[in-house]
PAKE-866136 format. One line per 3 residues: their letters; for each residue y, x, z of C-alpha. Coordinates in Angstrom, 1 decimal, m for minus. Layout:
N
a = Y,X,Z  ...
This chain:
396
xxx = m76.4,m35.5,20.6  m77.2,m33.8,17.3  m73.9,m34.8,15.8
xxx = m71.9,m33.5,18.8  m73.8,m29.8,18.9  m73.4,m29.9,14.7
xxx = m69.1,m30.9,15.5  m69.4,m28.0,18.2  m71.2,m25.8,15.8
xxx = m68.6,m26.3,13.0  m65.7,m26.2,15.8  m66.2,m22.3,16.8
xxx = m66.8,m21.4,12.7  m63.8,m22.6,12.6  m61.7,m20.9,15.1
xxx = m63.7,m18.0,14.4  m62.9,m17.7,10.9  m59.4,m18.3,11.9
xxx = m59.1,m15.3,14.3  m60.6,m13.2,11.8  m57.9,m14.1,9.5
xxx = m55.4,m13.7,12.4  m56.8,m9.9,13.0  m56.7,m9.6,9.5
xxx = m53.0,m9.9,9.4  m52.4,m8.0,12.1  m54.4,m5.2,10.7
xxx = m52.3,m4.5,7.8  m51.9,m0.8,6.7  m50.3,0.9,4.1
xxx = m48.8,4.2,2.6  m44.8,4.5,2.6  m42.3,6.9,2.0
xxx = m41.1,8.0,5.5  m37.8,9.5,6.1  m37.0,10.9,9.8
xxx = m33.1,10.6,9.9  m30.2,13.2,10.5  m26.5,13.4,10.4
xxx = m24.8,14.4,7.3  m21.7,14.3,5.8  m20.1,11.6,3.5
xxx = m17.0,10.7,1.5  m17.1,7.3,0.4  m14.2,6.0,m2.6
xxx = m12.3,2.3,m2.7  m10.1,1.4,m5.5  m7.4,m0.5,m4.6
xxx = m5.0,m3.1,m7.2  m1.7,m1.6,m6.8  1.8,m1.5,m8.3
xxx = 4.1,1.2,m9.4  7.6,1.3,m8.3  10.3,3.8,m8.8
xxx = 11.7,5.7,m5.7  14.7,3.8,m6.0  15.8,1.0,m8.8
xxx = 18.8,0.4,m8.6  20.5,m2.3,m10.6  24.0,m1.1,m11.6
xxx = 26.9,m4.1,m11.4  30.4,m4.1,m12.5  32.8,m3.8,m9.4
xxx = 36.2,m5.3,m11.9  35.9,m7.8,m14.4  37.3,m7.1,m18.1
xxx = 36.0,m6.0,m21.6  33.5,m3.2,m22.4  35.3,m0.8,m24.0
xxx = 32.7,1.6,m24.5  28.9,2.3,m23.9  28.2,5.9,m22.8
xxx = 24.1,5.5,m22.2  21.4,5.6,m24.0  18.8,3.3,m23.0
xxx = 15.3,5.0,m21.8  18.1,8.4,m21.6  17.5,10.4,m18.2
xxx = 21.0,10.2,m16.6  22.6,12.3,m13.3  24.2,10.8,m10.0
xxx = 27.6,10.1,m11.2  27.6,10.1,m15.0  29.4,7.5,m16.2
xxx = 27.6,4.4,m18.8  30.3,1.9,m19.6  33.9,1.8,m19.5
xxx = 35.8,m0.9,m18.9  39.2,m1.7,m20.4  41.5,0.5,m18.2
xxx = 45.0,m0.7,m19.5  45.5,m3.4,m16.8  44.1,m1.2,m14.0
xxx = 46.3,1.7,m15.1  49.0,0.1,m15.0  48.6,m1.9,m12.0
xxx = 48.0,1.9,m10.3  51.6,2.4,m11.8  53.0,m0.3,m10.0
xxx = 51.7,0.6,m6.7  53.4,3.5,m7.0  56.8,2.1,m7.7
xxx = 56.1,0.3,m4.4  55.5,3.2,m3.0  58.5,4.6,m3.7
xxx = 60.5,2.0,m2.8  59.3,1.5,0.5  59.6,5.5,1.1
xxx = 63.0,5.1,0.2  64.0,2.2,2.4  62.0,3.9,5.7
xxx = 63.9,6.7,4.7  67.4,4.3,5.0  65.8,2.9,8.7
xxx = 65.2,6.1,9.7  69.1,7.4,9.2  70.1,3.9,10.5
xxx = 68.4,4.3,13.5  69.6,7.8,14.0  73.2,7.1,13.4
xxx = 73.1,4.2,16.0  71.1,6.1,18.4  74.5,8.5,18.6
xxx = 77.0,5.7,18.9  74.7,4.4,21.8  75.0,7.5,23.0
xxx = 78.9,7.6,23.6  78.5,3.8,24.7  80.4,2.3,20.8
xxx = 77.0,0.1,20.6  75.0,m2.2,22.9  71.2,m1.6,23.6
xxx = 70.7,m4.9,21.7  71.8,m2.5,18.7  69.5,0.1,19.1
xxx = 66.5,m1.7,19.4  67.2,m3.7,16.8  67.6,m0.9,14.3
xxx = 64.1,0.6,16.1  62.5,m1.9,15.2  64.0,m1.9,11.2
xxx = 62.6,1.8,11.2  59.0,1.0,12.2  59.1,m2.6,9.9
xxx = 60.0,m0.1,7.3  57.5,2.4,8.3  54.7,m0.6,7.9
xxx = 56.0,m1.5,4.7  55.5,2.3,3.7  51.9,2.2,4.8
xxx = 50.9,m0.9,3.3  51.9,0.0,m0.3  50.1,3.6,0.1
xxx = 46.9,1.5,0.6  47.9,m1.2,m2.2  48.1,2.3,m4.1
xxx = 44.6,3.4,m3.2  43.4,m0.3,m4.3  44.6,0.0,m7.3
xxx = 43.3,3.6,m8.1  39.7,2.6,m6.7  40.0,m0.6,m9.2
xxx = 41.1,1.9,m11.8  38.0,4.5,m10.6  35.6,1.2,m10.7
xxx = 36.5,0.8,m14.7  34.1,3.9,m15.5  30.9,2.6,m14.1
xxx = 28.8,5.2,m13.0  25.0,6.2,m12.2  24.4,6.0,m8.6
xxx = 21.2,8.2,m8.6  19.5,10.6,m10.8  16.8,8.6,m13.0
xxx = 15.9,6.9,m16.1  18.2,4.1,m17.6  16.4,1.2,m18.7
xxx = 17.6,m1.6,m21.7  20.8,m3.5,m21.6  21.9,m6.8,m23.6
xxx = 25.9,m5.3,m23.0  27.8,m3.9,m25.8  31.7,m3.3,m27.0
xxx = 33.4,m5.8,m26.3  31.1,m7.9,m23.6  33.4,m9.4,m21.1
xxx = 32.0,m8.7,m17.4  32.7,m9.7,m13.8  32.5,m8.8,m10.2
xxx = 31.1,m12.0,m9.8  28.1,m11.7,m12.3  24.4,m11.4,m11.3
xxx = 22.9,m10.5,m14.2  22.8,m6.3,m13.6  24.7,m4.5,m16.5
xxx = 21.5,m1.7,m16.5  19.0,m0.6,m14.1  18.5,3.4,m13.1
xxx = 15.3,4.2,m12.3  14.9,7.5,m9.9  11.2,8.2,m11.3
xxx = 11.1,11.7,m9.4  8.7,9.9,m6.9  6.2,7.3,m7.5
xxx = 5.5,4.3,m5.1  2.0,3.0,m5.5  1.9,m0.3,m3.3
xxx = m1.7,m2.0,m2.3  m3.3,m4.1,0.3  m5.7,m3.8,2.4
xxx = m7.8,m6.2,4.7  m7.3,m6.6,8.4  m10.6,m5.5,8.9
xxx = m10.2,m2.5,6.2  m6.9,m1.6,8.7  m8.9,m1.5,11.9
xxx = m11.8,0.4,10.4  m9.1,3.2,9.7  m7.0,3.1,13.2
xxx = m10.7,3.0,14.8  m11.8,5.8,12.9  m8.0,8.3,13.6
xxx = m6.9,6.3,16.9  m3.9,4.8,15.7  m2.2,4.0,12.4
xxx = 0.6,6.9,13.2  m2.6,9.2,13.1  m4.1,8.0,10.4
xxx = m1.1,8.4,8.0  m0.9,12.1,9.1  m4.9,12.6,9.0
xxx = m5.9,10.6,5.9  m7.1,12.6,3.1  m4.7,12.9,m0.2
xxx = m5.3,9.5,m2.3  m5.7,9.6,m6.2  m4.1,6.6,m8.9
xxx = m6.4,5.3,m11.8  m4.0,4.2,m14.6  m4.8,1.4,m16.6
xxx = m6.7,4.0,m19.7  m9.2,4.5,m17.6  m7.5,8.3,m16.6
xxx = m6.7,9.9,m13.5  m3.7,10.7,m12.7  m3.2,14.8,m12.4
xxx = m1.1,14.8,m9.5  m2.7,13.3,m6.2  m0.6,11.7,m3.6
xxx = m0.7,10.3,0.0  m0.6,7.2,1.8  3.0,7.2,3.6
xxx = 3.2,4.0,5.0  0.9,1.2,6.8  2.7,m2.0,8.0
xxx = 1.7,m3.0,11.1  2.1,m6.8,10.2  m0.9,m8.9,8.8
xxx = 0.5,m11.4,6.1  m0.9,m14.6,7.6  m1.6,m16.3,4.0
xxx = m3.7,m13.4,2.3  m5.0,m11.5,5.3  m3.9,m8.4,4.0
xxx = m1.5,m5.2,5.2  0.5,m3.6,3.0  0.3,m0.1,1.8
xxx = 2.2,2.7,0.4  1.0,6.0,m1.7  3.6,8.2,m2.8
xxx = 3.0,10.5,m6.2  4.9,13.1,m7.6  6.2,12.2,m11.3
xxx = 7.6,15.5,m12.1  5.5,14.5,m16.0  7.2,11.2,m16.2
xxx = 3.9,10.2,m17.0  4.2,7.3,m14.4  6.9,4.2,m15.3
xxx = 8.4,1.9,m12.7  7.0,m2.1,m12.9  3.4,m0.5,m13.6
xxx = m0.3,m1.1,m12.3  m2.9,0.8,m11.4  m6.0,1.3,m8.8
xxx = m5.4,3.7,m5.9  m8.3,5.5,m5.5  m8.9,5.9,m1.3
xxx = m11.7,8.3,0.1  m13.0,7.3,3.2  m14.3,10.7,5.1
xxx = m17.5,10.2,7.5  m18.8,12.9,9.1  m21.8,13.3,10.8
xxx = m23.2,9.8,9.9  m26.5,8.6,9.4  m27.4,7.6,6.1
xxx = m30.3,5.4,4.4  m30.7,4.8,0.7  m30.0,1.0,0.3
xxx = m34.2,0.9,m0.8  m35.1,0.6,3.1  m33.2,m2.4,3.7
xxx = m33.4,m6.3,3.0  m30.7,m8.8,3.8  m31.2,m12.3,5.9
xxx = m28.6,m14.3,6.2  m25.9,m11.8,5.6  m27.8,m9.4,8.0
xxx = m29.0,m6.3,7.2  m32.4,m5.3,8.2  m34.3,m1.6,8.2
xxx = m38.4,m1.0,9.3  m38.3,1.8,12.0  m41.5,3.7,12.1
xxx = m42.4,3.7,16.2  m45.9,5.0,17.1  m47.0,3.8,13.6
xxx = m46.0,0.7,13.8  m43.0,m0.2,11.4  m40.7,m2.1,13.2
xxx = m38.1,m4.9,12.2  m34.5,m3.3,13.2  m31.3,m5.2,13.0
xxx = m28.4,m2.7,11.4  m24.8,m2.5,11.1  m23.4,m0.3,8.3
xxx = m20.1,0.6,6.9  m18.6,m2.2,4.6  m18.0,0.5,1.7
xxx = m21.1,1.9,m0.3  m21.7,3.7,m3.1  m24.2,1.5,m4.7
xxx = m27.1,3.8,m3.5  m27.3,4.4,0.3  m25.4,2.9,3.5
xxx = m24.0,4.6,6.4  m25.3,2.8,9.2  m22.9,2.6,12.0
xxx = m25.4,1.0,14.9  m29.3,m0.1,15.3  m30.4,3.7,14.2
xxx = m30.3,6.6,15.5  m30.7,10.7,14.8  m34.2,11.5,14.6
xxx = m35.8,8.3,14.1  m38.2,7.4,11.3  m37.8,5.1,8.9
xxx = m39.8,3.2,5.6  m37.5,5.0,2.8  m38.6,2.6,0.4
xxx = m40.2,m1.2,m0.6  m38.7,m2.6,3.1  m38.9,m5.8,1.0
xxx = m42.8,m5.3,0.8  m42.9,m5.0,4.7  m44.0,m7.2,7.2
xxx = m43.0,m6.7,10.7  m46.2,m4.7,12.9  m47.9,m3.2,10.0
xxx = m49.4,0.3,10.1  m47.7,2.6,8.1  m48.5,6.0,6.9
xxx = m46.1,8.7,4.8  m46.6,8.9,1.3  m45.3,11.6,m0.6
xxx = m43.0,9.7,m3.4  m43.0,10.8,m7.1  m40.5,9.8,m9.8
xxx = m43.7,7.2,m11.6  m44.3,5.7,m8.0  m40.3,5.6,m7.6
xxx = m40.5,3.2,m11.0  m43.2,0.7,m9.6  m41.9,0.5,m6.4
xxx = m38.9,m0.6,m8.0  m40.6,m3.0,m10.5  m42.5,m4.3,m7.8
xxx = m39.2,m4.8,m5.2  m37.8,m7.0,m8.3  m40.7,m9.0,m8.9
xxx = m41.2,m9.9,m5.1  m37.2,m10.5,m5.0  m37.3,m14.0,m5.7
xxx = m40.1,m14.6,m2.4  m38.5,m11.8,m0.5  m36.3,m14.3,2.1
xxx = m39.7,m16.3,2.8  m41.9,m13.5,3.0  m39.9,m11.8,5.7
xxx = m38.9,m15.0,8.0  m42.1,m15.4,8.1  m43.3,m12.0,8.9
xxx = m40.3,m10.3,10.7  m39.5,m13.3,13.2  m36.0,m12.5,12.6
């Protein structure tokens, strides 16, 4: 009996000592900075890999084979729409021209001879000297002749196109690039190795991608993708120096089609080159602002991460509060817009959320720049027990 009431006796210490602890727990208080939260205003940057192309590069082709008989470009020169950067040997097509035009005349000359048949034999029908087999047979001489007339005009026209295609021309204003042709280079219709390229550098066509998810964030934010090319703000182009590019531009395009391998939609920006500053076959980062009004915003101090989820302590009744978050997957580094889980005008622990357990008594404490410094030596030393602190704690 005097073991049992000792056990007993020992028993309630026991469970004693343990709600005391418990209580303990339960009882923890501390100052915080406190932050009651508004709406404000917020432009975010993303840089996006992207490549330059030329408004149009066009790769110019020989439309007659022959020898280069001379080279009227200069490569890198800026040439017009029209100007004309090789010749090709023009003695065959000249005088192929020639011979279309004997043909020409020849065939003039015998519709001419159908033509005076027909009406001669039209009179002797006339007073009955001929039979209608006659007539129609020199009716239809005049119209084979007529035929023959019409096909060597456009045998004619052949031959002076072939004759036009021996200057090879620029088909739009640009830059010409480099060229492995010279005096003398035999060259084809046939070939598919381009004699030069011409650049049209007026315009500059930055293309990027962006993610499926990026894509929906923008036609959630304007409504559609229609609306969001007209609404988005003007984009800027990091070259690869390091610089900005002076002249902004703006996105032009969005393709509605999600490339099933990378996940991605493409994107266009156009710039204005009117510097020539930008060159075709390029890459750069296109800088994209991301406008949110009105959001609420947190420094990136009040939260702590569990399993990919994002966590704040809301301050209720003085009580600070484990609150599940969702916030706007670009960030400057330094606070989050939070799109859900908070709300205008409540409070939150500004800072040290990884210090937190979930139920402890807070109380506002004004923040200096030395108590800034600890609290942030103190969030990395704890980083490494931060996960098992707050499972345990939060119950999230």
């Amino acid at each position: 009996m005097k073991y049992r009431n000792s056990f007993l006796l020992l028993l309630c210490s026991l469970l004693a000592f343990s709600c005391s602890q418990n209580e303990t727990t339960s009882n923890d208080s501390g100052e915080y900075p406190l932050m009651t939260l508004k709406r404000e205003d917020r432009r975010l940057t993303e840089q996006y890999s992207a490549v330059i192309r030329g408004l149009q590069d066009v790769e110019v082709r020989p439309q007659v084979s022959g020898t280069i008989t001379q080279v009227c470009v200069d490569e890198g020169a800026k040439v017009k729409k029209g100007q004309v950067l090789f010749i090709i040997d023009q003695v065959p097509y000249k005088a192929a021209v020639e011979v279309a035009r004997a043909a020409v005349a020849t065939a003039e000359a015998a519709e001419e001879i159908a033509r005076q048949t027909l009406e001669g034999k039209e009179m002797l029908y006339a007073d009955k000297v001929i039979s209608d087999f006659d007539l129609r047979t020199a009716k239809n001489e005049y119209k084979s002749a007529q035929a023959a007339t019409m096909q060597a005009h456009a045998e004619l026209v052949n031959a002076q196109n072939d004759l036009s295609y021996t200057e090879v021309k620029s088909p739009v204003d640009g830059v010409a690039g480099m060229t492995d042709f010279r005096i003398g280079a035999l060259v084809s219709a046939s070939m598919t190795e381009p004699l030069i390229s011409v650049s049209d550098n007026s315009q500059m066509l930055a293309y990027f991608s962006m993610t499926e998810k990026q894509v929906l964030a923008l036609t959630r934010q304007y409504g559609s993708i229609d609306n969001a090319i007209k609404s988005f703000p003007e984009v800027s182009l990091r070259l690869n120096d390091g610089s900005v590019y002076e002249h902004p531009g703006r996105i032009d395009v969005i393709s509605g089609i999600i490339d099933k391998t990378t996940g991605t939609a493409s994107l266009r920006a156009t710039f204005d080159n009117r510097d020539g500053r930008l060159m075709s076959g390029g890459q750069a980062n296109v800088i994209v602002p991301y406008d949110r009004p009105a959001s609420i915003v947190i420094p990136q101090e009040a939260t702590y991460e569990i399993q990919n989820r994002t966590f704040a302590y809301k301050v209720v009744d003085g009580i600070a509060r484990s609150t599940s978050i969702e916030v706007f997957p670009i960030n400057d580094g330094k606070e989050y817009i939070v799109e859900s889980g908070l709300n205008e005008g409540d409070v939150i622990v500004s800072e040290g959320a990884g210090l937190l357990k979930d139920g402890t008594k807070v109380t506002n404490r004004a923040q200096s720049p030395e108590d800034k410094a600890t609290r942030n030596d103190s969030l990395l030393s704890a980083n490494v027990s931060l996960v098992t602190d707050n499972s345990e704690g939060t119950g999230v």
